[in-house]
Each structure stands twice: as C-alpha cells, then as structure tokens.
C-alpha positions in Angstrom: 51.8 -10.4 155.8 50.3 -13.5 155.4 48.3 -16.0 158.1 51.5 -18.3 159.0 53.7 -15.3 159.0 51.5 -13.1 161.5 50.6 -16.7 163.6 53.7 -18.6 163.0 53.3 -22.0 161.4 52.3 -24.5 163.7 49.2 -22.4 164.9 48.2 -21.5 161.3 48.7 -25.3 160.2 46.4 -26.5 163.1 43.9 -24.3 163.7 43.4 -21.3 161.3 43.6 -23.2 157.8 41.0 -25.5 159.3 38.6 -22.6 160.6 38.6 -21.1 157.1 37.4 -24.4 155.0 34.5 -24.7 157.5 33.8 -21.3 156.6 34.1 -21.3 153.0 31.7 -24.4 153.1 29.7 -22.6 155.9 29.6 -19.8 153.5 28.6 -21.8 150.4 25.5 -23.5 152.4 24.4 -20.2 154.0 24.2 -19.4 150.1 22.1 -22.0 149.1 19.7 -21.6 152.0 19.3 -18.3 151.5 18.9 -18.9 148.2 22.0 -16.7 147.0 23.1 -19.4 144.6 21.0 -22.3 143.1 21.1 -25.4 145.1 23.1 -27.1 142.0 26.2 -25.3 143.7 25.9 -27.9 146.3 27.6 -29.8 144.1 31.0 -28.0 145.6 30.6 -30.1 148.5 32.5 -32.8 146.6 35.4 -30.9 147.2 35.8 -31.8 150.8 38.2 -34.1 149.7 40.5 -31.5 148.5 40.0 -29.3 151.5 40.6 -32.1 153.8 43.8 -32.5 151.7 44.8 -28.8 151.9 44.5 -28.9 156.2 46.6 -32.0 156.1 49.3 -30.9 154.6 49.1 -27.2 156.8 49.0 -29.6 160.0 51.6 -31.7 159.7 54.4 -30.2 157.7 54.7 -27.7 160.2 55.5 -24.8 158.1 57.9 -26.5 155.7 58.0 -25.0 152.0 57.1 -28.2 150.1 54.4 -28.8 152.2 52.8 -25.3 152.2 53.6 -24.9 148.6 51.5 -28.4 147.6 48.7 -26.6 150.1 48.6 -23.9 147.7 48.5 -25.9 144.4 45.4 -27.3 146.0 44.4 -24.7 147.4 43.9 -23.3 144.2 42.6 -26.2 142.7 39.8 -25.8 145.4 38.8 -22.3 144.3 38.6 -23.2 140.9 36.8 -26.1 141.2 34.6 -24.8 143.7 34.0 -21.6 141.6 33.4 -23.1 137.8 30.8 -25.3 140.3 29.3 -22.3 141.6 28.9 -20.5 137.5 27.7 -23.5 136.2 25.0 -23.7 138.4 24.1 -20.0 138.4 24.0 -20.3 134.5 22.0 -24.0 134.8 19.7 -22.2 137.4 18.8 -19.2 134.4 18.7 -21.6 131.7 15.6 -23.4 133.4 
C-alpha cells in the first residue's frame, strides 16, 4: 500500500509529499556536514526546482491520475538527477 492509498489523496498531496523532499534534502545536507558525501553533492540542491514541481502537482490535483502520474515522471527524474549528482561527486572527491 502506497502513501495516498493508506492517507487518502488530499492529505498525502498536502502534507506528506512535502515532508519527504525536506527530508531527502535534510538528508543530503546532514551528509555533507557530516562529511558522508563530498560537498560537490551540494550540487543536488539545484534540484529544488524539480521537487517544488513534484509537491505541486501532489497538492493540487487532488489525487487525480494524470497529475500523480506526471509527479512520478519527476519524481524519478529527481532521483536520478540527484543520484548521478551524488556519484559524480564521490568519484570527483577520490580523484583529487
């Protein structure tokens, strides 16, 4: 069971899909700070824009299937993004 099945839409869309991209940025700064990850993987920070995106379309199509399946195309997009970030900078970090 997914998030918007156990929560129901509206409360998923508004406050759940929110909560989880300040976390997965809270996350990726806690890494750098702790100096988990090199602080090249800052560079994931430029995809706020995305995230923003992603909680948009969770708050206000209200659970409708277009609208949640374009949050998940960019969802995805995120992760990806945010993850090749994340390598590269490992690999930059060992390199020099």
């Amino acid at each position: 069971r997914t998030m918007i099945v156990l929560l129901g839409p509206r409360f998923a869309g508004r406050f759940v899909a929110p909560a989880l991209s300040l976390l997965f940025y809270a996350t990726l700064l806690a890494a750098v700070f702790t100096s988990s990850v090199s602080p090249w993987a800052l560079a994931a920070l430029l995809t706020i824009g995305l995230a923003r995106r992603i909680v948009a379309a969770c708050r206000y199509d209200d659970g409708e299937a277009a609208g949640l399946r374009a949050a998940r195309r960019k969802a995805f997009a995120l992760h990806l993004v945010a993850g090749i970030v994340i390598a590269a900078s490992s690999l930059a970090a060992m390199r020099g």
